[in-house]
Phi, psi and omega in degrees: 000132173265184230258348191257354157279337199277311167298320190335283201294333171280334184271358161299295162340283170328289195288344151291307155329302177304302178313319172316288188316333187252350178277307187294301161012285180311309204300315188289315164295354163289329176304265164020273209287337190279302183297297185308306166324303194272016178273324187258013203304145152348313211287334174234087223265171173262135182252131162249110198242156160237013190208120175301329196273071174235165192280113213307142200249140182301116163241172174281157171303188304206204168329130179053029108307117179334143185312163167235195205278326159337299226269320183269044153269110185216144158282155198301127173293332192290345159258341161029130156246348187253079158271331181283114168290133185318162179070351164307115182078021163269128190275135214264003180277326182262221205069193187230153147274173180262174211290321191237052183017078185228336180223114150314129198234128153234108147328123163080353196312333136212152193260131174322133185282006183214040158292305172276354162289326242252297173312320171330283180337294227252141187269358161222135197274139131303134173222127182217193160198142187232156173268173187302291188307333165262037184267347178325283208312321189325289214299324171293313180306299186302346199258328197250000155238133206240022176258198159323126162218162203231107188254102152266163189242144172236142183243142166201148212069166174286346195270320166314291191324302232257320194265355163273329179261011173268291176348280176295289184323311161320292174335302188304309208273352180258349190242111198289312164359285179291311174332298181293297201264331181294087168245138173263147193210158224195108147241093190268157170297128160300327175287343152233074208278163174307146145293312190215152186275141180271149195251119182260162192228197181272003195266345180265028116320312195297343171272340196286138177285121160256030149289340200226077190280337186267338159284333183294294183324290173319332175294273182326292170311327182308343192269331167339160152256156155349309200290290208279353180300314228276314160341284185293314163301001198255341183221186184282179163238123197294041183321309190262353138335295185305314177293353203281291191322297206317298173006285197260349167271009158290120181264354175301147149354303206201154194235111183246099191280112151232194173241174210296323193283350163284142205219100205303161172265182273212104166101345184296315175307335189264290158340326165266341194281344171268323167329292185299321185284339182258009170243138167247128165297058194322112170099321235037043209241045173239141178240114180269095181270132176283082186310120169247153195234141125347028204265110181335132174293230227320002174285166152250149161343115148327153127287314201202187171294327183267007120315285136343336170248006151258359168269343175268343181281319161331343200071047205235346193193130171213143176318137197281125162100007206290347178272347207256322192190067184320325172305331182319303225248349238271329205299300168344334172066067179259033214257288185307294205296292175267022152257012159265083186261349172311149172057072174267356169298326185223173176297103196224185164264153195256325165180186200256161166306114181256313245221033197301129164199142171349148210050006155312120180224068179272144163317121173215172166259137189211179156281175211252017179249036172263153194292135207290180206259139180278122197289332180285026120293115173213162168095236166264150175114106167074346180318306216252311213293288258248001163288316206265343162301296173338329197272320146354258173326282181339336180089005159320137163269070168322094141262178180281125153287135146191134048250350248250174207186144177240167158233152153266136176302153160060112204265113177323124178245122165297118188237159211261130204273160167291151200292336199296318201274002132284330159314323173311298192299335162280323209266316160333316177294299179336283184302357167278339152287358195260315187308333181288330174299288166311353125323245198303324138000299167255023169217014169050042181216143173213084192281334161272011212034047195280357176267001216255150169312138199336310199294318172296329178279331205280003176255027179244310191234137159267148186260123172213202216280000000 
């Protein structure tokens, strides 16, 4: 080979080499621009709105997950309407105490800018109540219910305080949603009450994403103190005070108590709300359950039931509580609930509750004259169930609601519960006993027999949390 063919062939070389080099280049930046794109796809766009009234968006679960399509429904900063952070100009000297001056309450401490148009519309209220530290679910929960909802919150010290009004203000300011359809009512412990409100502005608000309400959140709680963290394991948490607050500051008809972390399906206030209006109640003496589901953190939010009922034959949704504490939910049939599949356009009853026994606790809807939550429950234990027995005795009809459904994120395993929450849970049984005396006392019934000596009820009911 001669010497001007051997460069020939090397200066050849070279330019296969260089094309190599510059097709993966392309290839790797074509990757690139491909990953962004669908990082940014259309399909989930960032929205900026001055108006609530948009269609409800699928979102994925939950906590500490990239933001979802849910999460960019945000308001415009530039329309803002909520400059001033809640609680400006609440005096922390008034509010009521509770029956036994263990909790200060300020009703309304802020109000949904449509909250009384809202009650007006709709014939029914969402009423739930949370600590500062479980406020994550709200934003989904408010985007998929489009009536009222009415939340109490417990704060307790000034820094729990300071960072629930960093907090809620942050909400206000990115979710019209929230903004709108939402009033918070503020409960603190007498044993650790705030002393003074700090006063905050819009500028500590400014680091926070609003894309990112469940990392903002994780952010906010790291700041706690020491104090008031070891303070909350050390005492109860007033659930059903709160749920009694949420309750009764509902101005609707009738009330669907859930708890924060429950997540309505899509589109259920105006299904329950023609639901209501086209049903007579004998007596008003009915409870309308709402069937809860599980859902695998990799699922997406059901669209309907027949969504929903391919996500449980998958193993993707299972009845809520059936691995942790099968009794919650068990009365509910939900065995009966998807085998209904008829008339999924409205809202209807599907059958009555037959089998009703203790420790039954379902989400339901009622009217607002069901008997309140017994407050000498606090902390874990007897809380939701010993309502709903009452409600029993009392003579309520438990119906079944479908097509309509609530979920819960993440599907739950029996874990060994921490010794702080048996203590609760005992010191709670104790008072039930006193409370099953007071039930037939005032309603001269005893359909379960709850009266029957210890030995004898405990091979009839398990008694738990």
């Amino acid at each position: 080979m001669t010497m001007s063919l051997k460069i020939r062939f090397l200066l050849q070389s070279c330019r296969l080499w260089n094309l190599s080099i510059a097709s993966v280049l392309a290839l790797t930046l074509s990757n690139v621009l491909l990953t962004v794109r669908l990082l940014h796809s259309t399909d989930c766009p960032f929205i900026t709105l001055d108006d609530s009234s948009v269609a409800p968006v699928i979102a994925r679960a939950p906590p500490l997950t990239p933001p979802t399509c849910l999460e960019y429904i945000i308001l415009d900063n530039s329309s803002n309407r909520t400059d001033r952070p809640v609680f400006t100009g609440l005096d922390l000297q008034l509010g009521r105490w509770d029956s036994k001056r263990l909790y200060k309450i300020f009703e309304f401490a802020v109000l949904g800018e449509k909250f009384a148009e809202l009650s007006e519309q709709y014939r029914v209220c969402l009423a739930t109540q949370s600590s500062i530290d479980r406020l994550g679910p709200l934003v989904q929960v408010a985007q998929h219910w489009t009536g009222p909802i009415s939340v109490a919150v417990f704060a307790a010290g000034d820094d729990e305080l300071y960072l629930l009004q960093i907090y809620l203000s942050f909400l206000r300011k990115c979710y019209p949603n929230i903004r709108d359809r939402v009033s918070f009512h503020l409960t603190y412990p007498r044993d650790k009450p705030p002393r003074h409100m700090k006063q905050s502005n819009v500028i500590d608000l400014m680091p926070y994403d609003c894309a990112k309400p469940e990392a903002t959140l994780v952010e906010l709680i790291q700041m706690r103190t020491h104090d008031t963290t070891k303070w909350r394991t050390k005492n109860v948490y007033p659930q059903n005070h709160l749920r009694n607050v949420a309750r009764k500051t509902c101005q609707s008809d009738n009330v669907f108590l859930t708890d924060i972390d429950i997540i309505p399906s899509v589109n259920m206030t105006e299904y329950l709300d023609k639901f209501l209006r086209h049903t007579k109640c004998p007596n008003n003496m009915c409870a309308y359950v709402i069937p809860t589901y599980e859902l695998d953190n990799r699922a997406r939010f059901p669209r309907d039931k027949p969504d929903l009922i391919r996500l449980a034959r998958k193993g993707l949704a299972r009845p809520f509580h059936h691995k942790v504490f099968i009794y919650n939910q068990y009365a509910t049939n939900f065995t009966r609930w998807q085998a209904d599949l008829d008339n999924l356009d409205e809202t209807h009853v599907s059958y009555n509750v037959t089998n009703f026994e203790f420790l039954y606790e379902p989400f339901y809807v009622a009217s607002d004259q069901v008997p309140q939550h017994d407050e000498r429950f606090l902390g874990y234990g007897f809380t939701r169930n010993t309502q709903v027995y009452e409600m029993f005795v009392a003579g309520y009809q438990f119906q079944v609601l479908s097509p309509i459904f609530t979920c819960h994120w993440g599907l739950q395993n029996k874990k060994s519960r921490p010794a702080w929450r048996e203590r609760q849970n005992n010191i709670n049984r104790k008072q039930f006993e006193v409370f099953k005396r007071e039930v037939f006392a005032r309603y001269h019934k005893d359909p379960l027999k709850m009266l029957l000596p210890k030995k004898a009820l405990s091979r009839q009911v398990p008694i738990g949390g």
